[in-house]
Structure formats: C-alpha cells, structure tokens
N, C-alpha and C positions, 0 to 999 in steps of 0.2 A: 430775369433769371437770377442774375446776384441776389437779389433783396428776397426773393425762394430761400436759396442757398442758405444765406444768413438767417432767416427765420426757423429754418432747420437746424441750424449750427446749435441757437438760441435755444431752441426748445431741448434740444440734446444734453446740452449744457445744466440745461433748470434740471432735467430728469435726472442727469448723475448727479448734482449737487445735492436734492433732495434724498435721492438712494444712500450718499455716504455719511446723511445728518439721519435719518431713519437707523440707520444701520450702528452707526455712532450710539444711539441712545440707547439702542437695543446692546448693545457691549456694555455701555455704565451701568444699565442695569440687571442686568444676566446672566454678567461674568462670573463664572466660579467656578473651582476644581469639583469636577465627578466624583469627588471622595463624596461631598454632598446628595449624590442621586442614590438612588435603588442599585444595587448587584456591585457596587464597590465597598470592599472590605478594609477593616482598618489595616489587614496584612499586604491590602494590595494599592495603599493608596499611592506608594511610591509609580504606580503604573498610569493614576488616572489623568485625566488631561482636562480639558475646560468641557461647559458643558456644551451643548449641542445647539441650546441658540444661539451662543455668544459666538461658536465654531463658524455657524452656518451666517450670521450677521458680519463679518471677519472677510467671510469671502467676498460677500454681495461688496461689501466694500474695498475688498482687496479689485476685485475685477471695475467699479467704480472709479478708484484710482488709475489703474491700467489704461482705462477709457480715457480720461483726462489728460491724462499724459500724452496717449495719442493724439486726442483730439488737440492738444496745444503744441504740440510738434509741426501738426496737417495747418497751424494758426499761424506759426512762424515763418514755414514757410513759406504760404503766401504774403506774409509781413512784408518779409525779404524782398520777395518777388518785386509787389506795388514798389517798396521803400528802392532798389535799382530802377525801378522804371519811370516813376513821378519822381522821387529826390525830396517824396513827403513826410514830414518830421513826424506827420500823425504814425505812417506805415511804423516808421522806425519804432516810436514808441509800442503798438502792437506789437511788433515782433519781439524785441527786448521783453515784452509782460508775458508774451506765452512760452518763450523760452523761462523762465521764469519759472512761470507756471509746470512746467513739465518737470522742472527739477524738483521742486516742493513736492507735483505728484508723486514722483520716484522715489523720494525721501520716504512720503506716507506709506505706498507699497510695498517698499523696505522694513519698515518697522511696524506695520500696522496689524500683524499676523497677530494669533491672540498666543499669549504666553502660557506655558506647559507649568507649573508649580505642582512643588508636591504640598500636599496639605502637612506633613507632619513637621513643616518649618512653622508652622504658625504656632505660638505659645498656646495659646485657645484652640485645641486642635478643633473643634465644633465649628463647620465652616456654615449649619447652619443654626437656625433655635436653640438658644438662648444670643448667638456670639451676633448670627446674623452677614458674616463676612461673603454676601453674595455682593455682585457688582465691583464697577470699579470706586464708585464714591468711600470706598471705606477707606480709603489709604489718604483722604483730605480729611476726615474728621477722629473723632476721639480715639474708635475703634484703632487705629494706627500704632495706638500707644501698648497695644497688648502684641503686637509684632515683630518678632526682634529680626526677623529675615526671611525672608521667603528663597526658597534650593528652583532655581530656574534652571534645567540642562545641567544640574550637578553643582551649580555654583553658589556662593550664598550671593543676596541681594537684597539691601536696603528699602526699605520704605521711601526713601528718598527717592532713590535710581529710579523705582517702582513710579513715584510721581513725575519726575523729568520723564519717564517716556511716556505717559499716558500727558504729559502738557505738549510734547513733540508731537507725537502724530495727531494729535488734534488740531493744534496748530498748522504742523506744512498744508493738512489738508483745507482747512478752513481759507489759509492764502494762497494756498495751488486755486480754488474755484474763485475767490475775492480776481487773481491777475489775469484768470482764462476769461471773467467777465470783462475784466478793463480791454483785455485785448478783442474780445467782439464788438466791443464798444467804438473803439478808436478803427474797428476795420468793417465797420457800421457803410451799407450802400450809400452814396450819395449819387444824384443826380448830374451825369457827365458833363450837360450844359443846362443849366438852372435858370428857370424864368427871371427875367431881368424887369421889372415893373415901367412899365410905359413911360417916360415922364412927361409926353405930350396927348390923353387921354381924347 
C-alpha cells in the first residue's frame, strides 16, 4: 500500500514539474503586452495587459505551484510523523526538504503572475515587427538596451528589476520541485523487515 502511495506521489510530482517547465517556456516565449494583438489602439494601450497565452500559461502554472506546495506540506507532514516515531535522520531530512519546498513553491506563486505593462514605456514603442519585444528573452539580450523602463501598476521599472524577477520565480520554482523530489526520495518505501541472506545455504 505505501509503495502505491508513493508511486502516486511520484508520478503527481513528474506531472506538475513538467506542467510548470511547459508553461515556463510558453511565458519566455509568448510574453507580451496586447498593444501587439488586433483591436488595441495606440490611445488605448495604457489598458492592455499581456497576451492570452502568456495569461493562460501563468495560470496553468500558477495552480502547478499551488499543487506543489500542497503537495510538500501533505510531505512534511508525514516527514514529521515517521521522523517522532523512528527518530530517523532520513524522515527528518524529508521533512526539512519539503518544508522547504513549500516555501520556494509560495515564493513562485507569489511572483509568478504575469506582469501588466504599458507598451508606451518602451522607447521602441513597436512591441512587435521590426523591434520584435515579444517574450521574456529580450530583457537578457541587446534589445534591453533600447528600454529605458517599463510603467508596471503605475510605477517605472528597470530592466534590471524586470530581470531579478523573471531569475526569481524561475528559480524558487525550479528548487521548490529539485526539494519535493529529494524529499520523495528520502521518504522512498522500504521494506519493514528485509531479507537477511542465509549465511549457512
């Protein structure tokens, strides 16, 4: 029945990890303000928001995290549980990696929402053909050099800040799923009493 459980855990595990590296790549390369689509106007770009697959990829991942979190919560505390009942350093270590894990999830959840810019902070207001400023890769290469700030919720915002938080939430979530794996690992079934080898055959 454990080694069920756990292989369930496992495969739940691979399914969200997979869900928020899909969904991840679909944001680097999809991202970009609705001034770029059809029926937004240059009078109204102050209104538009990101576009719909980067929105809809945002979520899948937003709820991905959520999952993880939970799921690393449901990890600790069985952690806990074994770690008072055996007094076993493995349990302990488990538990410490999916608490862990739940925090990094929460981080990612927290920040992983896709950001609202208005296009008229970009110096190149062309967000698409000729400038190309779709996705998040532009703000690591040349293109960065033609923007001097992007208006997030009113405020200005650096190309820098712009980079720390796209290195953030990639990161917490990359080590929220690296510690939910260590801790399925470390709280892996083993066999209660284990075949002891004959030594008199």
């Amino acid at each position: 029945m454990a080694t069920s459980i756990w292989t369930v855990a496992v495969a739940v595990a691979v399914l969200l990890a997979v869900t928020a590296t899909v969904t991840s790549f679909v944001m680097w390369t999809d991202y970009q303000p609705d001034a770029a689509t059809v029926g937004c106007t240059v009078d109204a770009q102050s209104a538009c928001i990101t576009g719909d697959g980067a929105a809809s990829a945002s979520d899948w991942r937003q709820a991905a995290a959520a999952s993880a979190a939970l799921m690393s919560l449901v990890l600790a505390a069985c952690g806990i549980v074994q770690a008072i009942r055996t007094r076993s350093e493995r349990a302990v270590g488990a538990a410490v990696a999916a608490l862990a894990a739940a925090a990094l999830a929460v981080i990612t959840g927290a920040l992983g929402t896709t950001l609202q810019w208005d296009q008229l902070a970009l110096r190149a207001v062309q967000v698409v053909p000729p400038d190309h400023f779709r996705g998040l890769g532009w703000a690591f290469d040349a293109r960065a050099d033609s923007v001097r700030f992007v208006l997030v919720a009113g405020a200005e915002v650096g190309v820098d800040t712009i980079r720390r938080w796209i290195v953030l939430t990639m990161g917490s979530a990359i080590g929220a799923f690296t510690l939910l794996a260590i801790s399925l690992f470390l709280l892996r079934p083993t066999p209660a009493h284990p075949d002891v080898p004959n030594p008199n055959p």
